[in-house]
SEPAZA-153115 format. One record per residue (C-alpha): residue in one letter; chain; x, y, z. Coordinates in steps of 0.5 Angstrom, whole numbers, plus 500, padded with zeros to 3 digits. Layout:
REM residues N
<residuo=A	cadena=A	xx=X	yy=Y	zz=Z>
...
REM end
This chain:
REM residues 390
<residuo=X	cadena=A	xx=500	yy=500	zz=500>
<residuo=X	cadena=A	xx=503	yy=507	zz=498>
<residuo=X	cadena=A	xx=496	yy=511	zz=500>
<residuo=X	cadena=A	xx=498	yy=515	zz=507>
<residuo=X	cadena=A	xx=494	yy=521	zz=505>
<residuo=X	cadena=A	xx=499	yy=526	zz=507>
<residuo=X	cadena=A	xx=501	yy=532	zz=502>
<residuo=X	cadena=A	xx=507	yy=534	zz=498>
<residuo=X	cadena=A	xx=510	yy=539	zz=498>
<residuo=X	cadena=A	xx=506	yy=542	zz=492>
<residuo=X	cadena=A	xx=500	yy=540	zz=494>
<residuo=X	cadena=A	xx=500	yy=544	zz=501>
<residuo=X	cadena=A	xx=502	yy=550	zz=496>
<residuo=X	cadena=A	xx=496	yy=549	zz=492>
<residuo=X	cadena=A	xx=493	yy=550	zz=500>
<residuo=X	cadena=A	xx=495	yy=556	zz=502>
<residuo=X	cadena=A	xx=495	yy=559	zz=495>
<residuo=X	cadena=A	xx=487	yy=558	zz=495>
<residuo=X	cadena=A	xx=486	yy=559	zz=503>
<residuo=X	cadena=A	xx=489	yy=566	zz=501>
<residuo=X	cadena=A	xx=485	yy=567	zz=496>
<residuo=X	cadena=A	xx=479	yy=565	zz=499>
<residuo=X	cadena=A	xx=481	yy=570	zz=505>
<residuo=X	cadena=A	xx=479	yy=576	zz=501>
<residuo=X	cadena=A	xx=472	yy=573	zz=502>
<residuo=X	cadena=A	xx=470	yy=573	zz=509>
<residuo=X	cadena=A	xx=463	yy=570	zz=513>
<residuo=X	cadena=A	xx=460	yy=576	zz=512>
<residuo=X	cadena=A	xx=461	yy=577	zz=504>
<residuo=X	cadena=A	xx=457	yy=570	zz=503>
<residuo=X	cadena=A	xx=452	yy=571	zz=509>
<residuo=X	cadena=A	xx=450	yy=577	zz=504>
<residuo=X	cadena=A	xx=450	yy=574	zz=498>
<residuo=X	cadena=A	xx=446	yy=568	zz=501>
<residuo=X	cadena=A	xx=441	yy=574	zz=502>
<residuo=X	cadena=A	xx=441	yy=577	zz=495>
<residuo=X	cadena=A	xx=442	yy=572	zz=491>
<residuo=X	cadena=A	xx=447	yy=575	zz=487>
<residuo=X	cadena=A	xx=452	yy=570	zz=484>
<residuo=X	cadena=A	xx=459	yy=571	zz=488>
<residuo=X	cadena=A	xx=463	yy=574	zz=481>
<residuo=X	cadena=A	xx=468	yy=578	zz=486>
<residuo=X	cadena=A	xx=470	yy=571	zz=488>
<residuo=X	cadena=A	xx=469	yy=566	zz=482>
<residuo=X	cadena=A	xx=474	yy=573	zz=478>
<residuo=X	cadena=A	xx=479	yy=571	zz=483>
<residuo=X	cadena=A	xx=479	yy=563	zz=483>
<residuo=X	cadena=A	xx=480	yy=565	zz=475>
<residuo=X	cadena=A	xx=486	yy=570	zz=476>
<residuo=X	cadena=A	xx=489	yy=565	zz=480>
<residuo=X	cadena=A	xx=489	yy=559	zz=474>
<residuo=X	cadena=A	xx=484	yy=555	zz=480>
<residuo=X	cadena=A	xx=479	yy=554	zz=474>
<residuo=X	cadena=A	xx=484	yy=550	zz=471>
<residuo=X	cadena=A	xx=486	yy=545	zz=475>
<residuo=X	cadena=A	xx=485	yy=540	zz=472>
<residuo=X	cadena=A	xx=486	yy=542	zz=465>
<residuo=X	cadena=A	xx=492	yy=540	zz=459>
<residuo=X	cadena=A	xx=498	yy=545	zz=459>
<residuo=X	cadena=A	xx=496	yy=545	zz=452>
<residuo=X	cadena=A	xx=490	yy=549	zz=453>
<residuo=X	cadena=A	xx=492	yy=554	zz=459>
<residuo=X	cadena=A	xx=491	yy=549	zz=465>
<residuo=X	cadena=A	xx=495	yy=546	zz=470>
<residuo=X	cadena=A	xx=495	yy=539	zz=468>
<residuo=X	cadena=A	xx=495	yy=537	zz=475>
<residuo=X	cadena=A	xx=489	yy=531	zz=478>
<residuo=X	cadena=A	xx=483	yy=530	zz=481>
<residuo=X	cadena=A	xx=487	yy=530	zz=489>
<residuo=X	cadena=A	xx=490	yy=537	zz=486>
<residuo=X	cadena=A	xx=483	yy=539	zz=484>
<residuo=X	cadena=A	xx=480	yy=536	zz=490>
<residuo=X	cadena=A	xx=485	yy=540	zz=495>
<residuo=X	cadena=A	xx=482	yy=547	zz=491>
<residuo=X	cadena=A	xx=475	yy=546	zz=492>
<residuo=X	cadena=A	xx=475	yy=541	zz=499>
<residuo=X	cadena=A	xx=480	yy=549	zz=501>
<residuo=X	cadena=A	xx=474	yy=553	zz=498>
<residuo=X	cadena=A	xx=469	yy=550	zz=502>
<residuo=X	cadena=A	xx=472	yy=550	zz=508>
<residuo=X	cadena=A	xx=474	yy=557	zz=508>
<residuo=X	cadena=A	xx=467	yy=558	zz=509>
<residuo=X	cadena=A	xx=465	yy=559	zz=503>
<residuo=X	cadena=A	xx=462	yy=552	zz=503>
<residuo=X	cadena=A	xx=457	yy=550	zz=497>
<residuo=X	cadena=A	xx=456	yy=557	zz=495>
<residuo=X	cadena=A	xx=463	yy=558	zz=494>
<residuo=X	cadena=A	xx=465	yy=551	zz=491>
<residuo=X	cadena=A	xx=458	yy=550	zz=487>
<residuo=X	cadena=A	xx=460	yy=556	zz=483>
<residuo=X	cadena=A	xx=467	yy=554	zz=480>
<residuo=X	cadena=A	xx=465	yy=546	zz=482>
<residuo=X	cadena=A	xx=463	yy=545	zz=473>
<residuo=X	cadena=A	xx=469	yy=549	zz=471>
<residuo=X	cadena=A	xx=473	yy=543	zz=474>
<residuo=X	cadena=A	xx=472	yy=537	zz=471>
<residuo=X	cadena=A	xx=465	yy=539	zz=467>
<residuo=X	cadena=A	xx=469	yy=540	zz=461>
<residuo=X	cadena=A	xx=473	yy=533	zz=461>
<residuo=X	cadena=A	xx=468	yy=530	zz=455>
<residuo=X	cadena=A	xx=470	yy=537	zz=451>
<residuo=X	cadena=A	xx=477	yy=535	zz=453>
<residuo=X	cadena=A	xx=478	yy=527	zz=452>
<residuo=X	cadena=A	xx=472	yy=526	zz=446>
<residuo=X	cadena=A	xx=472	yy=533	zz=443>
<residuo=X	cadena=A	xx=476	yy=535	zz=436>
<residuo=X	cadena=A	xx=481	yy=539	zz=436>
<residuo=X	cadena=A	xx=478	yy=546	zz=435>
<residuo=X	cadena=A	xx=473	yy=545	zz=440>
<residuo=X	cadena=A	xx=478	yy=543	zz=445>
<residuo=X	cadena=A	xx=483	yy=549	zz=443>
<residuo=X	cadena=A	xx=477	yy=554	zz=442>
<residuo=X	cadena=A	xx=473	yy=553	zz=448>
<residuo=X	cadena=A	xx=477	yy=550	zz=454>
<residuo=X	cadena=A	xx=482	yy=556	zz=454>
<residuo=X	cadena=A	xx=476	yy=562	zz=455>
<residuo=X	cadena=A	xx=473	yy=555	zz=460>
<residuo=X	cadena=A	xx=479	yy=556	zz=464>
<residuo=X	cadena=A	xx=480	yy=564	zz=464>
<residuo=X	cadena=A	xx=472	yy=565	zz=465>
<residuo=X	cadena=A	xx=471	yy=568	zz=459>
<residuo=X	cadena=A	xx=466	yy=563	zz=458>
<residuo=X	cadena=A	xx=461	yy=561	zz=463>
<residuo=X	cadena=A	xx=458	yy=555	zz=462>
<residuo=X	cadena=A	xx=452	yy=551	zz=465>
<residuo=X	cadena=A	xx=450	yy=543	zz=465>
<residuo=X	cadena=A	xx=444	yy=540	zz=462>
<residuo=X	cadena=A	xx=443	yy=533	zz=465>
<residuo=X	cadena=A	xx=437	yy=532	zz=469>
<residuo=X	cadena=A	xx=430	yy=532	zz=466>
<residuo=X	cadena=A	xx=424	yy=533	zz=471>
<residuo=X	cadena=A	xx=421	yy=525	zz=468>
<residuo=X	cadena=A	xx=427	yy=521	zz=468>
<residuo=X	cadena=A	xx=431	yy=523	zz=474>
<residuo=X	cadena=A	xx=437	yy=519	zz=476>
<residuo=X	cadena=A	xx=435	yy=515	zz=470>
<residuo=X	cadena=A	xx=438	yy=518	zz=465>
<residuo=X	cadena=A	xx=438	yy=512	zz=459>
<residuo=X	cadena=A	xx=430	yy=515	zz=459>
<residuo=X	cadena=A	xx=432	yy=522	zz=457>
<residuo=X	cadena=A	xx=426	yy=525	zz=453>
<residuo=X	cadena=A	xx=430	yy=531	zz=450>
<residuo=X	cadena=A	xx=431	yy=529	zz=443>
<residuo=X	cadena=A	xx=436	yy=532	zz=437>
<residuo=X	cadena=A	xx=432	yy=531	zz=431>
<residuo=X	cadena=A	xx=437	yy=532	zz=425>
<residuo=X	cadena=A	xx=437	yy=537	zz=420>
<residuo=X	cadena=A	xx=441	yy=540	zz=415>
<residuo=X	cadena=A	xx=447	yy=544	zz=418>
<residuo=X	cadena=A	xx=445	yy=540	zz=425>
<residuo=X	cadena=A	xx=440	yy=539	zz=430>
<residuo=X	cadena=A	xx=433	yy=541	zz=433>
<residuo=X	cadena=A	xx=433	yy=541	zz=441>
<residuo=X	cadena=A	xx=426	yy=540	zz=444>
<residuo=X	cadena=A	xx=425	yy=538	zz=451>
<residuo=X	cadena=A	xx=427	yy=540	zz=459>
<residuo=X	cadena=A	xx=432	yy=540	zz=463>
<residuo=X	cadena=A	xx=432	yy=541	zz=471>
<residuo=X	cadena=A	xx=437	yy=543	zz=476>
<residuo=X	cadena=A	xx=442	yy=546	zz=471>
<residuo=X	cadena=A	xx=445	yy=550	zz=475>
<residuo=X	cadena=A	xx=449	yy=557	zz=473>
<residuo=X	cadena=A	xx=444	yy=558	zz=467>
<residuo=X	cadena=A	xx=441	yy=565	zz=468>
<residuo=X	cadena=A	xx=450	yy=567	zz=467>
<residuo=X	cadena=A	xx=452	yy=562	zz=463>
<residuo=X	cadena=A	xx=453	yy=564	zz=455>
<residuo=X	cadena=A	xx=454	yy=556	zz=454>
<residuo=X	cadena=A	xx=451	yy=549	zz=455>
<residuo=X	cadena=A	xx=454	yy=542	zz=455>
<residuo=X	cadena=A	xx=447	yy=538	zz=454>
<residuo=X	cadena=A	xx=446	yy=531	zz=452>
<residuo=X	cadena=A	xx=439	yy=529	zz=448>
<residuo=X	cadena=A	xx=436	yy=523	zz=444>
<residuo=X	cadena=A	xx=439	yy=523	zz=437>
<residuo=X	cadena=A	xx=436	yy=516	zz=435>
<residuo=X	cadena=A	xx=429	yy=513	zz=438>
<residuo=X	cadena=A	xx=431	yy=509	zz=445>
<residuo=X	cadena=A	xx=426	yy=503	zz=440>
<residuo=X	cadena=A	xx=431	yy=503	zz=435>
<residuo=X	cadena=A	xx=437	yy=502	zz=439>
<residuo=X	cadena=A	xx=439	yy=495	zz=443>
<residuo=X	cadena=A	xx=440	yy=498	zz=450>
<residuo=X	cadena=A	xx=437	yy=505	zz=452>
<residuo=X	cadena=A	xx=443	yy=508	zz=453>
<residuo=X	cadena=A	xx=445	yy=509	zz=447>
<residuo=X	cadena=A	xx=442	yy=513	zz=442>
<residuo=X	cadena=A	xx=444	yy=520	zz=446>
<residuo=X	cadena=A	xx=448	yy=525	zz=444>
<residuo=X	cadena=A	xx=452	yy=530	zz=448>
<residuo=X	cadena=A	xx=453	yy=538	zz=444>
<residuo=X	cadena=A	xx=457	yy=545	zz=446>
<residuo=X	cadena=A	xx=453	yy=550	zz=444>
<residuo=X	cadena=A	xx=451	yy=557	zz=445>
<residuo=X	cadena=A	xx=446	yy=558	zz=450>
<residuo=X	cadena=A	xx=441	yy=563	zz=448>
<residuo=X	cadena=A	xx=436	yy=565	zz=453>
<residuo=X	cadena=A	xx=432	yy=568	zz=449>
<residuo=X	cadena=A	xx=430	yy=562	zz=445>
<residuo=X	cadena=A	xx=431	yy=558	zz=451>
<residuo=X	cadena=A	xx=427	yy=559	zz=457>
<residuo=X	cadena=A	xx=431	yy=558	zz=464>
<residuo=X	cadena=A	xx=427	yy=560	zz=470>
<residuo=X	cadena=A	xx=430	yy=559	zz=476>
<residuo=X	cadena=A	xx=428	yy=554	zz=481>
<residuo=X	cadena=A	xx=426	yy=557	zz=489>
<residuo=X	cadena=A	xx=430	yy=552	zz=493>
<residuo=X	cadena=A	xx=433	yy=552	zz=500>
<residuo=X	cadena=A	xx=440	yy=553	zz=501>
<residuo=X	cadena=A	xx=446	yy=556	zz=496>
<residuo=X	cadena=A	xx=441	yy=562	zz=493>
<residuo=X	cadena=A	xx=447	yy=566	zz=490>
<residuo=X	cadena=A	xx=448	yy=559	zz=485>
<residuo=X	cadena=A	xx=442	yy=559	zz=482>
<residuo=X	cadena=A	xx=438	yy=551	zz=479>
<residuo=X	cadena=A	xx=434	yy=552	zz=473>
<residuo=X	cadena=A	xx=429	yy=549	zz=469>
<residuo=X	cadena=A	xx=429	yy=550	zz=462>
<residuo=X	cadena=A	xx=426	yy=549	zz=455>
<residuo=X	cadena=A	xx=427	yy=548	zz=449>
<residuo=X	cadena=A	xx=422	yy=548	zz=443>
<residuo=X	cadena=A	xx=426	yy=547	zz=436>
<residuo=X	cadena=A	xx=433	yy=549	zz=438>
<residuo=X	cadena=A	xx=438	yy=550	zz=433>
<residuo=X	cadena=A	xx=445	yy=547	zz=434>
<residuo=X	cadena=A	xx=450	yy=547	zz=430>
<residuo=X	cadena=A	xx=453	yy=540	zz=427>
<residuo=X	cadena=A	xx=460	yy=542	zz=429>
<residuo=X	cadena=A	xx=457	yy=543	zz=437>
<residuo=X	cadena=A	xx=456	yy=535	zz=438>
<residuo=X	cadena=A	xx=461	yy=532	zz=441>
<residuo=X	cadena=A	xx=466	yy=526	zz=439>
<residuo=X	cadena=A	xx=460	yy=521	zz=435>
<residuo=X	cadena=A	xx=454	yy=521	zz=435>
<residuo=X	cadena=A	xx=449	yy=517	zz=440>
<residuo=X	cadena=A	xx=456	yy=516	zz=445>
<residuo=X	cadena=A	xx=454	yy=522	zz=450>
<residuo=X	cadena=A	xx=452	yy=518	zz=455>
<residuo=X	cadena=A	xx=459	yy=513	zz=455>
<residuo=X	cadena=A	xx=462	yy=520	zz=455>
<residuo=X	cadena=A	xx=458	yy=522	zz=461>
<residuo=X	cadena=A	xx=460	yy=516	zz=465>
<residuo=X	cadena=A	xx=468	yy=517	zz=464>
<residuo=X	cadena=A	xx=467	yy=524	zz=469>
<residuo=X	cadena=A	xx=463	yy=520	zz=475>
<residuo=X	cadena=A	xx=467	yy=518	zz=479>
<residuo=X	cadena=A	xx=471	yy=525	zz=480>
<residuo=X	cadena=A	xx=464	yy=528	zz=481>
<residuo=X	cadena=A	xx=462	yy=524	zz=487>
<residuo=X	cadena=A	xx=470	yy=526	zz=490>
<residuo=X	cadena=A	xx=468	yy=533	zz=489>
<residuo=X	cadena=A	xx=462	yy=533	zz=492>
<residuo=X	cadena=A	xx=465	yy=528	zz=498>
<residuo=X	cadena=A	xx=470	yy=533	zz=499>
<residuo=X	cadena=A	xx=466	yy=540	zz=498>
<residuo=X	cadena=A	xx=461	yy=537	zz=504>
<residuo=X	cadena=A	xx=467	yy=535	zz=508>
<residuo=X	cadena=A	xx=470	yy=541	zz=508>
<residuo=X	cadena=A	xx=464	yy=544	zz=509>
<residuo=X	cadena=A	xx=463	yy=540	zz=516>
<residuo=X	cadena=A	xx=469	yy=542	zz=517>
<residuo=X	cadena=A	xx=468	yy=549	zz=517>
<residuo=X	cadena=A	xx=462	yy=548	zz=521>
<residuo=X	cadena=A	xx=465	yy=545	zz=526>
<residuo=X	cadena=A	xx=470	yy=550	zz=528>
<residuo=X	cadena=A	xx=465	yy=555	zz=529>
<residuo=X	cadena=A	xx=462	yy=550	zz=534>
<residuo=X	cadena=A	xx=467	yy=549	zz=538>
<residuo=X	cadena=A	xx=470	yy=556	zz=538>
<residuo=X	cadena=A	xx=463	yy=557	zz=541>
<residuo=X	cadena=A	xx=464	yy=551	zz=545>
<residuo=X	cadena=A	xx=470	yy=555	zz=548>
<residuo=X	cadena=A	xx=468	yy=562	zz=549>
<residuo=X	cadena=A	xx=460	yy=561	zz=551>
<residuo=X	cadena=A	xx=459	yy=560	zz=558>
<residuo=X	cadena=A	xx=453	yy=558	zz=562>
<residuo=X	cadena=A	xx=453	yy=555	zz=570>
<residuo=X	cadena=A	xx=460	yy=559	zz=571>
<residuo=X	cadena=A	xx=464	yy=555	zz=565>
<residuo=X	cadena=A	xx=464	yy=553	zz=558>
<residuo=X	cadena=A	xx=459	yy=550	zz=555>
<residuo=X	cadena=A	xx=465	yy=545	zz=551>
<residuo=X	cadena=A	xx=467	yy=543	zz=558>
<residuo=X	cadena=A	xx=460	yy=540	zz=559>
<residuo=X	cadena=A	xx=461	yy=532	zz=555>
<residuo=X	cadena=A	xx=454	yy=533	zz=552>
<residuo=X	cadena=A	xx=457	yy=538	zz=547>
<residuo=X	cadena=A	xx=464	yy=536	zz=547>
<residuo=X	cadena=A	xx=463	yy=528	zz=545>
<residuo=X	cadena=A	xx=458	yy=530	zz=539>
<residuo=X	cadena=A	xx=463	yy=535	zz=537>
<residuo=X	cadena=A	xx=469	yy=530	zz=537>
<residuo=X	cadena=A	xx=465	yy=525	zz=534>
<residuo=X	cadena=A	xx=464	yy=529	zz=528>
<residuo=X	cadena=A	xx=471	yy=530	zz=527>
<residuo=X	cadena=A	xx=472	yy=522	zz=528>
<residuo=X	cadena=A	xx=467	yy=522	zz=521>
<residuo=X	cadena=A	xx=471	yy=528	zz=518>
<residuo=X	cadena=A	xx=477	yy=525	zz=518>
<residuo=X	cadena=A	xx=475	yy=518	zz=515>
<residuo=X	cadena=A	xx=471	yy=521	zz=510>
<residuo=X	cadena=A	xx=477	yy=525	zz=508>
<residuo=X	cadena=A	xx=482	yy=520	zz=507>
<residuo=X	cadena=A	xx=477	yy=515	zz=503>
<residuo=X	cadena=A	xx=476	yy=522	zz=498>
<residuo=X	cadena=A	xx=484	yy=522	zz=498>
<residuo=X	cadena=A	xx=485	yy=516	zz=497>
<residuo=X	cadena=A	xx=479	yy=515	zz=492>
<residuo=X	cadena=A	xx=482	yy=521	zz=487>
<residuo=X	cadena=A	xx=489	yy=518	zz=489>
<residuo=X	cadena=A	xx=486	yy=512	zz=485>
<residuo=X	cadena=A	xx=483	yy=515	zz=479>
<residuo=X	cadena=A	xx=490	yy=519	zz=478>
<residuo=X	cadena=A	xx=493	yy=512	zz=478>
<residuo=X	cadena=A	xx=488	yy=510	zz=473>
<residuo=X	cadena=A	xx=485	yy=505	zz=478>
<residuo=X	cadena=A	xx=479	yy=503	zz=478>
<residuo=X	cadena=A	xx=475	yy=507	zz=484>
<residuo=X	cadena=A	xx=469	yy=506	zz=483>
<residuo=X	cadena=A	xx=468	yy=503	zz=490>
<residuo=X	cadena=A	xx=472	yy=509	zz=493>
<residuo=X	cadena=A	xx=468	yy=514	zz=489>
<residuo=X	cadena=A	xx=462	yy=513	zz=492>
<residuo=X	cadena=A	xx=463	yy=511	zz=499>
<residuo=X	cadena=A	xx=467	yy=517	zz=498>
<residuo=X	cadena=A	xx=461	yy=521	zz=497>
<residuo=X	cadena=A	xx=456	yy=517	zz=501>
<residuo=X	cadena=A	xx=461	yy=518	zz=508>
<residuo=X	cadena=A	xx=462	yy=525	zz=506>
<residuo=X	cadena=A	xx=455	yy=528	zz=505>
<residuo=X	cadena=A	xx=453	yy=524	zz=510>
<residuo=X	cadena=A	xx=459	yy=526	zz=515>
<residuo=X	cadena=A	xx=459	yy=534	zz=512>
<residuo=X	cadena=A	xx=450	yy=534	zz=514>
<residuo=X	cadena=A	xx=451	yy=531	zz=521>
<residuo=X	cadena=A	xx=458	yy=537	zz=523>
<residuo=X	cadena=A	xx=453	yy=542	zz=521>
<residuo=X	cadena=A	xx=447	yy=539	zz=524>
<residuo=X	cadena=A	xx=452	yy=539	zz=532>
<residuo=X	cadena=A	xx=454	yy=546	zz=530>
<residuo=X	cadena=A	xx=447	yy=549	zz=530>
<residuo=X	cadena=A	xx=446	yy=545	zz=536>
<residuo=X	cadena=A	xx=451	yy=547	zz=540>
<residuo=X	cadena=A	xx=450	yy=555	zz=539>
<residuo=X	cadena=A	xx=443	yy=553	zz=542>
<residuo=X	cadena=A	xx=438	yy=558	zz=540>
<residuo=X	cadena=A	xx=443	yy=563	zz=536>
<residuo=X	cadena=A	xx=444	yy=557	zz=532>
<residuo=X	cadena=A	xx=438	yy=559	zz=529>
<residuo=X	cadena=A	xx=440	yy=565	zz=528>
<residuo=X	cadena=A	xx=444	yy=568	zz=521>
<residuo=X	cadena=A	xx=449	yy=572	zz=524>
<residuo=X	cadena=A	xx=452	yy=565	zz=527>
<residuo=X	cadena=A	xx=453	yy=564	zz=519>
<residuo=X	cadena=A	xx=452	yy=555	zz=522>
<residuo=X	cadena=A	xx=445	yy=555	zz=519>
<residuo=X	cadena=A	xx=447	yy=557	zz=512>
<residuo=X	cadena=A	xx=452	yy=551	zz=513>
<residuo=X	cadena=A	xx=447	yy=547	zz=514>
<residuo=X	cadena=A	xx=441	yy=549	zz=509>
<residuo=X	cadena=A	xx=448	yy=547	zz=504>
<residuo=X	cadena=A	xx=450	yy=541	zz=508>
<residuo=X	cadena=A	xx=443	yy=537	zz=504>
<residuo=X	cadena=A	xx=445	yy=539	zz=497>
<residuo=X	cadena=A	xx=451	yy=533	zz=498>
<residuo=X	cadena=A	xx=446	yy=528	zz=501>
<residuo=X	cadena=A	xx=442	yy=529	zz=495>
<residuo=X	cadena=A	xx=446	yy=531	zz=489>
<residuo=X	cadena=A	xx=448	yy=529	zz=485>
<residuo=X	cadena=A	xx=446	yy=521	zz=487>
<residuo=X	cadena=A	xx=441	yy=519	zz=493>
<residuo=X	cadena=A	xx=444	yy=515	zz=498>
<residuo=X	cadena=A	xx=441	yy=510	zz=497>
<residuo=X	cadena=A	xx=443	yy=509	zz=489>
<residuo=X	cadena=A	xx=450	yy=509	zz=492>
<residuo=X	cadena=A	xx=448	yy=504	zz=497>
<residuo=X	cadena=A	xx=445	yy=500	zz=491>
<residuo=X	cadena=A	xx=452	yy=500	zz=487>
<residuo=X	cadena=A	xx=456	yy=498	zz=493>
<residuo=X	cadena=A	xx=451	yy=493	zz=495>
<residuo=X	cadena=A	xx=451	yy=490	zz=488>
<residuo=X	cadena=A	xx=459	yy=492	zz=486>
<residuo=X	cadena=A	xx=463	yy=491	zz=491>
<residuo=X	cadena=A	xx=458	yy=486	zz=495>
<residuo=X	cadena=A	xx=456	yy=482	zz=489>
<residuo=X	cadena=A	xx=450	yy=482	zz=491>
<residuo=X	cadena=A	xx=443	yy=482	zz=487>
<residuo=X	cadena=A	xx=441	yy=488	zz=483>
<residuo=X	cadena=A	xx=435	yy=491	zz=487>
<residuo=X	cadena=A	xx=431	yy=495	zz=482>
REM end
């Protein structure tokens, strides 16, 4: 075994360049963005500055052409500064989002489109998810008809995160009829088109936490894209998705553990300094014991996400790591900031304690983007070998 989870040297560079600059945005800064809803283009400017955007990117291209464990260090530093999930999901689809663009695109749309990607120059959203297929994305019902010169999109998309800035859409849509194709997940098609707003309608979605990063459902009725925005071959999207789920759920695992981390601070300075019966409340086990434990899940869930994204820079098999990463991470992130709003008392409740703005977020990493359950369902059938459930 060579995994000990400790970083190099250029590893805890890349952490203290990123805590700096998130520095510059204190508690009070994303407190009032979570008020206004105004996205955090200070903080995603500086991100940018910084080359953050490209982590993972070739050289070729203007990234660093570092890693996932590079890449997760980035957004696990952004999370934990406080910035927790309004700050992470605003850079997060700049990360790994683009790789399909990356691996299977041509030349030009690599050496056009990833160098504006990484600057900010372009903003981009991701269309998946669809209001009557969810998880299941082999029953996508956004078609692509083809047409000279390219394609015509109708159809949803739901939770499109980004949209109302975004000039661009990495979307994926039906291209061959699910009857004429021998299984269900082929015949989709992924496409980099522009993303027009006003022949597509985006409408942001009321939700309970992270309001700065909109989610938005959007319509298409006979969206023109052009033929050369189709990515790789046609009726291979959804393979070309496949290839980023793993650094997806890493992501998301160590964006919900820094979270919890950023959560658990707050707590236990509170513990320390807040006195009632003439002695700090931390010295009471009753708060004391809750907070240890969540920095035992912490611990943990950060090791499996290091070790999973160790494993994919290896070019190992991680899904096993991949998902029990992002299971022990949301799950671990959720229950720091559910001790840490209860450790404040009353003023855990309050906004000024910025805790329970950690926990609104803390549920988008237990729900997105896969439930529980379906990650419970890959390990029992995957790893345990035992029959498929559904």
């Amino acid at each position: 075994m060579n995994f000990i989870g400790e970083p190099t040297e250029d590893q805890l560079a890349i952490k203290d360049a990123v805590e700096r600059t998130c520095a510059q945005f204190t508690d009070e800064y994303w407190h009032d963005i979570d008020v206004s809803g105004e996205w955090p283009e200070e903080f995603t400017k500086a991100m940018a500055d910084g080359g953050w955007l490209g982590v993972a990117m070739p050289e070729s291209v203007g990234g660093a052409g570092l890693g996932l464990t590079e890449a997760s260090i980035v957004m696990h530093t952004v999370a934990r500064s406080g910035a927790g999930f309004s700050g992470a999901s605003a850079i997060h689809l700049n990360i790994f989002g683009p790789k399909p663009l990356e691996i299977f695109g041509s030349d030009e749309q690599r050496n056009v489109h990833l160098p504006k990607i990484i600057s900010g120059e372009q903003k981009m959203c991701f269309a998946v998810t669809e209001p009557n297929s969810g998880l299941d994305t082999s029953n996508l019902e956004s078609r692509a008809v083809k047409v000279d010169g390219g394609y015509m999109l109708s159809g949803r998309k739901i939770w499109t995160t980004g949209a109302q800035r975004a000039d661009k859409i990495l979307i994926i849509a039906r291209t061959t009829p699910k009857e004429d194709v021998a299984k269900p997940y082929l015949g989709l098609s992924l496409f980099y088109t522009d993303f027009d707003k006003v022949k597509a309608g985006a409408k942001p979605i009321p939700k309970m936490g992270r309001k700065a990063v909109e989610c938005n459902m959007l319509y298409f009725d006979d969206y023109f894209i052009p033929q050369e925005d189709l990515i790789g071959e046609e009726g291979q999207g959804f393979k070309y998705l496949l290839h980023g789920l793993n650094p997806e759920r890493v992501l998301f695992a160590v964006e919900a553990i820094g979270l919890g981390q950023a959560a658990l601070a707050k707590a236990t300075q509170y513990a320390r300094e807040r006195t009632v019966f003439g002695r700090p409340i931390g010295q009471n086990q009753g708060i004391a014991h809750p907070l240890a434990k969540c920095w035992a899940e912490l611990e943990a869930a950060e090791l499996m996400s290091y070790k999973a994204a160790s494993k994919f820079d290896q070019k190992l098999d991680c899904g096993a790591e991949a998902n029990a990463a992002k299971y022990l991470g949301a799950e671990a992130g959720f229950k720091a900031c559910e001790t840490a709003v209860l450790a404040h008392g009353g003023m855990g409740y309050a906004r000024e304690y910025h805790v329970e703005r950690y926990m609104r977020e803390a549920m988008i990493a237990r729900i997105a983007p896969v439930s529980r359950e379906m990650i419970l369902n890959y390990i029992a059938e995957r790893v345990l070998e035992l029959p498929k459930s559904y």
